[in-house]
N, C-alpha and C positions, 0 to 999 in steps of 0.2 A: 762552264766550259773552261780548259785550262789552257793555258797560254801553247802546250806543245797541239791540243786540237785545230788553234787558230791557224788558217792559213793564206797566204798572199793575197792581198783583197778583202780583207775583211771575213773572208768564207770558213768554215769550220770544214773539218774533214768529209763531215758527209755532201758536202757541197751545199748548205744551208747557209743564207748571208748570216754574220754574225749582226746579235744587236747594235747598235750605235747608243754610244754613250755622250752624248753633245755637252754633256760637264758646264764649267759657265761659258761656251760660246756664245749662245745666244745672246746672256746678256754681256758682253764684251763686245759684241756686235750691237745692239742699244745703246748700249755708253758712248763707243763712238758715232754713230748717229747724231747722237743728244752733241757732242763735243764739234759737230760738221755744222748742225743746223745754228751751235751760239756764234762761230767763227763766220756762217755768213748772214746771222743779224749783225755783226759787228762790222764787217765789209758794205752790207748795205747803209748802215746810220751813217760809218763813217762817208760811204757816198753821195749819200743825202745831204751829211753837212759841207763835203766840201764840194758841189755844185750851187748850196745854197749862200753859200760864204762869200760876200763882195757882191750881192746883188744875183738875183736870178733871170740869166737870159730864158729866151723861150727854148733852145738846145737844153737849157742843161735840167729846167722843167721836165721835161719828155723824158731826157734820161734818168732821169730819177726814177719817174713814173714805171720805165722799162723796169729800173733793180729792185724796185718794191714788188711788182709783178712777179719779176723773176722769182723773189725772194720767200713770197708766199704761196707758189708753186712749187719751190724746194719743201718748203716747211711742210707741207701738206704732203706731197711725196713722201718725206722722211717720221712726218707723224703717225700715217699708218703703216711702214715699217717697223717703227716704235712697236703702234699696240698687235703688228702682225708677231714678233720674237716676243712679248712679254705675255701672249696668250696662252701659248703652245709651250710644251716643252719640245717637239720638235718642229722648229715651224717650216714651213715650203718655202723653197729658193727663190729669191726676188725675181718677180717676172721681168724677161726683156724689155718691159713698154716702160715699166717704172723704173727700173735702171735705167735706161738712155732718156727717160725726163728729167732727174737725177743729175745725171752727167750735165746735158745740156743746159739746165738753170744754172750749176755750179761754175760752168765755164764761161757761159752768157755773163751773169754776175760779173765774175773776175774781170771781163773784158769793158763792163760798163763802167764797173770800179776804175779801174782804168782808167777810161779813155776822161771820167770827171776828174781825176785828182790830176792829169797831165793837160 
């Protein structure tokens, strides 16, 4: 098909969608995955050691326990994301249920991070 058949929308003249050519999205999409799930092992250790740093009350035990949870319910969310774009060359669009797990561990995290280093 040549660039003048192509038209708005991805459609060719006779009204057929044109192919999708997904090139490296996918994996640019994998890499950063891979680049989200090292930044929040890194927010969780770093949470980990500074609740545990100068003695561990029993708050800051719990909270820990929360960012490690949290932590390895991202990981798991974004692992089979991982091997869902590394299968396919086209792979289906992250379902709503694992996006908003996603989100909510990444913000949960951030907020437990938080509240241990203040």
């Amino acid at each position: 098909m040549s660039r003048e058949e192509a038209g708005a929308g991805g459609a060719n003249r006779r009204g057929a969608p044109a192919d999708r050519d997904p090139g490296l999205q996918p994996e640019r999409t994998r890499l950063a995955w891979r680049r989200t799930t090292l930044a929040g092992t890194v927010a969780a250790v770093l949470a980990v050691r500074a609740a545990l740093h100068g003695g561990a009350s029993p708050a800051a035990v719990v909270a820990c326990a929360v960012c490690c949870a949290l932590w390895v319910t991202f990981l798991l969310v974004a692992q089979r994301r991982i091997l869902t774009l590394a299968s396919t060359a086209r792979p289906a669009p992250l379902p709503a249920r694992q996006a908003t797990a996603a989100v909510l561990c990444a913000v949960a995290l951030a907020v437990c991070a938080a509240v241990l280093v203040v």
